[in-house]
C-alpha positions, -999 to 999 in steps of 0.1 A, spaced: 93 16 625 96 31 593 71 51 568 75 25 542 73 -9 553 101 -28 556 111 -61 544 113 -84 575 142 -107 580 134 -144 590 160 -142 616 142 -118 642 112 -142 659 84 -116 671 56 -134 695 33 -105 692 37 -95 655 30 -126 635 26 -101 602 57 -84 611 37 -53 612 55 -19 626 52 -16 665 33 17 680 42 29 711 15 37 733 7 73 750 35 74 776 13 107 797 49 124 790 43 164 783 73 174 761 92 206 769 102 213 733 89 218 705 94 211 666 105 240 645 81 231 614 102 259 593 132 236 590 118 199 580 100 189 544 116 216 524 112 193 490 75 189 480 76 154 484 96 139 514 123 118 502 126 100 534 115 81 563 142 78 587 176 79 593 203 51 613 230 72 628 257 46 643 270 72 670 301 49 674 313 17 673 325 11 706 310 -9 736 313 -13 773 302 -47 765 323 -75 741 296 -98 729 307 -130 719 288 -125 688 285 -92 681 290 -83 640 303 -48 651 314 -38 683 350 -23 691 364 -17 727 354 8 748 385 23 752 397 22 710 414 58 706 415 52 672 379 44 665 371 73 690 392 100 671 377 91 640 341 91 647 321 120 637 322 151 657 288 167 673 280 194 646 284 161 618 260 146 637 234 171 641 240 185 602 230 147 592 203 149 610 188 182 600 198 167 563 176 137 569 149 160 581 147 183 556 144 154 531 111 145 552 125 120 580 105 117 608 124 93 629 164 91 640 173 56 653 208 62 670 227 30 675 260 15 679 282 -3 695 269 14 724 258 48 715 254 63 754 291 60 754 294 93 737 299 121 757 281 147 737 248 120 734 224 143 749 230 171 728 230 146 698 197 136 713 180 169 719 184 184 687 168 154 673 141 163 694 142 200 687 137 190 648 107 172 660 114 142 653 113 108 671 143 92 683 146 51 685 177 43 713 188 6 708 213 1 739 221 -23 764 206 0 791 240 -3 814 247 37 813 210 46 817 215 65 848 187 85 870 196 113 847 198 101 819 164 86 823 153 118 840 159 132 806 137 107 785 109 113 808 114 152 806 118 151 766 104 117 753 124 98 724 84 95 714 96 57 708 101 24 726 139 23 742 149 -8 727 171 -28 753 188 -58 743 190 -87 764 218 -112 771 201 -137 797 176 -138 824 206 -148 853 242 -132 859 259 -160 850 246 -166 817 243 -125 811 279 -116 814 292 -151 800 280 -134 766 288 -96 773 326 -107 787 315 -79 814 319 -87 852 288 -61 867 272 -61 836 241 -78 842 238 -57 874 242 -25 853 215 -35 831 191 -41 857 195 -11 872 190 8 837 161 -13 830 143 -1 866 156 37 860 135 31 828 105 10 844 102 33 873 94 66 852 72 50 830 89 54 803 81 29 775 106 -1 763 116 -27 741 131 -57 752 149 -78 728 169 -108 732 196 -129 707 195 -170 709 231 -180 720 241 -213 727 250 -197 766 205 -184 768 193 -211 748 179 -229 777 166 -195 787 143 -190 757 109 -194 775 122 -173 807 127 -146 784 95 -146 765 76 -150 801 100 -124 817 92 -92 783 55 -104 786 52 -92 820 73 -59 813 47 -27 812 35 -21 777 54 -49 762 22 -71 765 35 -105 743 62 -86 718 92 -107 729 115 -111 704 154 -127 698 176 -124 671 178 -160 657 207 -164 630 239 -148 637 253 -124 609 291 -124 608 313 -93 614 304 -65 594 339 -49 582 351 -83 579 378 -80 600 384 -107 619 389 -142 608 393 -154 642 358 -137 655 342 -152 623 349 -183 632 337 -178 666 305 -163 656 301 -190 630 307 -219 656 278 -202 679 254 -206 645 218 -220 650 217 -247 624 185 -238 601 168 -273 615 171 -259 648 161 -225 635 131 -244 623 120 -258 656 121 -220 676 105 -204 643 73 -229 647 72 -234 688 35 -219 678 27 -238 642 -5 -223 635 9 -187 643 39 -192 623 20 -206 592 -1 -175 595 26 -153 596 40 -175 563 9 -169 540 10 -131 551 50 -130 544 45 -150 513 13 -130 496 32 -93 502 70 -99 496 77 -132 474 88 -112 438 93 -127 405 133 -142 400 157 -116 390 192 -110 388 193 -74 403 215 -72 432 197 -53 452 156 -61 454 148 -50 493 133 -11 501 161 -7 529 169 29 511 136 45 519 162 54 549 195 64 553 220 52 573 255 65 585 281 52 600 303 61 633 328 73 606 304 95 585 295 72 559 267 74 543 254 33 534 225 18 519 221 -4 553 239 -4 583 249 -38 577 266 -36 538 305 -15 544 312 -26 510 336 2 495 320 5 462 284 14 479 292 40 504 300 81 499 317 103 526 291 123 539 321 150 540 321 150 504 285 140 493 247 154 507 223 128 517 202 142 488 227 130 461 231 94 479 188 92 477 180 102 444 212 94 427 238 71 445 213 47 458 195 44 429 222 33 408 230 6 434 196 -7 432 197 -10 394 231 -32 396 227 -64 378 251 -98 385 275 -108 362 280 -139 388 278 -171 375 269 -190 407 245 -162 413 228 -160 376 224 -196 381 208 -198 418 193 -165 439 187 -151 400 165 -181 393 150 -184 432 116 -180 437 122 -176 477 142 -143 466 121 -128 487 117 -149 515 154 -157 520 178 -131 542 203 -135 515 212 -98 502 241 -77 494 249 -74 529 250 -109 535 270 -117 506 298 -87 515 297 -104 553 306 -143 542 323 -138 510 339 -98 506 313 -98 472 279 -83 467 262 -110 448 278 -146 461 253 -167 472 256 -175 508 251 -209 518 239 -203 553 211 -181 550 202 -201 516 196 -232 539 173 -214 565 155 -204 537 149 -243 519 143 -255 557 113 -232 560 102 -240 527 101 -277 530 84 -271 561 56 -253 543 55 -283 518 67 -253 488 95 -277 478 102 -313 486 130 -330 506 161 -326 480 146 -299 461 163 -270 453 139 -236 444 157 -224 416 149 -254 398 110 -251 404 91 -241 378 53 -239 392 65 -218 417 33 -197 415 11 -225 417 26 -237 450 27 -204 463 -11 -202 453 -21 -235 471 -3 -224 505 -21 -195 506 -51 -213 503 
């Protein structure tokens, strides 16, 4: 997905990819009808990056139950603030002169914008790839007409919401949704064009879970990559209380977690010792320890963030007023070289030897708590529930209070 491999969270359960590695998209048999212009990208001797998140908007023609970021449809006030078309494409051509290869362009939903297939083609025209994460409701013959005529040259990743119409639109609060989707889906299918389906585990599709996995399995090209967002992240601008709650109430607890995670034992335990021998990282009380910045991401407003998921003030420029060249080598670095002053954290994550194994990060901590280094108690329980399933710490142990932690690390690996 990236040059530089990513981090993986624990929350996103891939059936195929037990080692998490990056998905390649097979030879669609597309011819494309433009072509790069080699004069504009890499300009810098060394590229600086490897992709670039553009969150087109924040609006949806769905309203998720869950969702950590979706506005309505409709907002005129979300809509008159998102970034205009040239933005866009200057952003863009910033991110590929710095060496970007690939553009994913997400939301909300981000075929709501009128001007997406200009957006979309000068991507192209740059020669880079373009990832689509959508719902697949406003993937119309034409639209799909154009991704077989100029291929995104990746996956169209399609989230799913349930295998029936009952269960479907009882998540997306959208009467004709499920039918929209389908037909999207088929527009897709029926031109060959490659996808990605991807599902999230609600307490509405829970019962669903192996319909889902048997249902992408069968999909052209998607072989056994079925995967589902597992542990819900709250809303990322924090604010709503009242959605919080909501989202929070629909939680997976980490012992039920647990029991999806290892449906396949000997997989999962494979997919442990891999995690375990390339990410796990001596305790440390930086802030920030994961690679997320060998991308950039912007938001619908023109914010330029470390990840799409952290909107804390203190670690985001105006791309108005700042170059994505100053956020690489300056901005970002300075965030990654932040150290906590936090007691509770100085005495927990900064002691952790499952640092790197736990989804707890700066974007987690700005989600529950409106701070960048408060441990969150959620995401530190998935993490200690795996572990005592891998016999790393015992029942009532806590990590930060292990001391062999390289020993036990050693022995599971073994």
């Amino acid at each position: 997905m990236v040059v530089e491999k990513e981090r993986p969270g624990k929350h996103e359960i891939n059936q195929r990819n037990p080692d998490m590695e990056s998905r390649k998209q097979k030879d669609s048999g597309h011819t494309l009808s433009i072509h790069a212009r080699p004069d504009i990208l890499w300009k810098s001797s060394q590229p600086l990056l490897g992709a670039i998140d553009i969150e087109l908007t924040e609006r949806c023609n769905n309203n998720c139950v869950h969702c950590c970021i979706n506005l309505p449809e409709h907002d005129t006030a979300a809509c008159a603030k998102e970034m205009t078309t040239e933005h866009c494409k200057d952003l863009i051509r910033q991110a590929a002169e710095l060496g970007a290869l690939t553009v994913r362009m997400t939301g909300g939903e981000p075929l709501l914008r009128d001007d997406f297939v200009d957006i979309y083609l000068y991507a192209r025209r740059l020669g880079m790839k373009v990832m689509i994460f959508t719902n697949g409701r406003l993937i119309t013959p034409s639209m799909a007409d154009l991704f077989a005529r100029v291929p995104p040259l990746e996956a169209i990743e399609l989230t799913v919401y349930g295998m029936r119409k009952a269960t479907y639109e009882s998540v997306t609060g959208k009467k004709g949704s499920f039918e929209e989707f389908q037909s999207g889906l088929k527009n897709l299918l029926d031109r060959n064009i490659p996808v990605y389906v991807k599902g999230t585990l609600l307490p509405a599709n829970r019962h669903e879970i192996n319909d889902f996995i048997a249902w992408a399995q069968s999909l052209p090209r998607m072989d056994d990559l079925a995967s589902f967002v597992m542990f819900l992240e709250l809303r990322h601008r924090r604010d709503s209380e009242r959605k919080n709650k909501r989202i929070a109430k629909m939680r997976l607890s980490p012992e039920e977690g647990l029991k999806v995670l290892t449906m396949q034992p000997e997989l999962y335990r494979k997919e442990m010792k891999k995690f375990f021998d390339h990410f796990m990282m001596k305790p440390t009380d930086l802030v920030f320890t994961c690679n997320a910045a060998n991308r950039v991401c912007i938001d619908a407003y023109g914010n330029i963030q470390y990840c799409l998921a952290l909107r804390h003030p203190d670690t985001v420029l105006d791309s108005r007023r700042y170059s994505l060249e100053y956020a690489v080598k300056e901005f970002f670095p300075k965030l990654r070289g932040m150290r906590s002053r936090n007691a509770d954290f100085l005495s927990r994550c900064a002691r952790c030897f499952l640092r790197g194994f736990c989804d707890q990060c700066p974007a987690k901590s700005w989600n529950e708590s409106g701070t960048l280094d408060q441990p969150a108690d959620y995401w530190c329980r998935i993490a200690h529930e795996q572990a005592r399933y891998l016999n790393i710490i015992g029942n009532g142990e806590n990590a930060w209070e292990v001391k062999n932690w390289r020993d036990r690390i050693k022995r599971m690996a073994e």
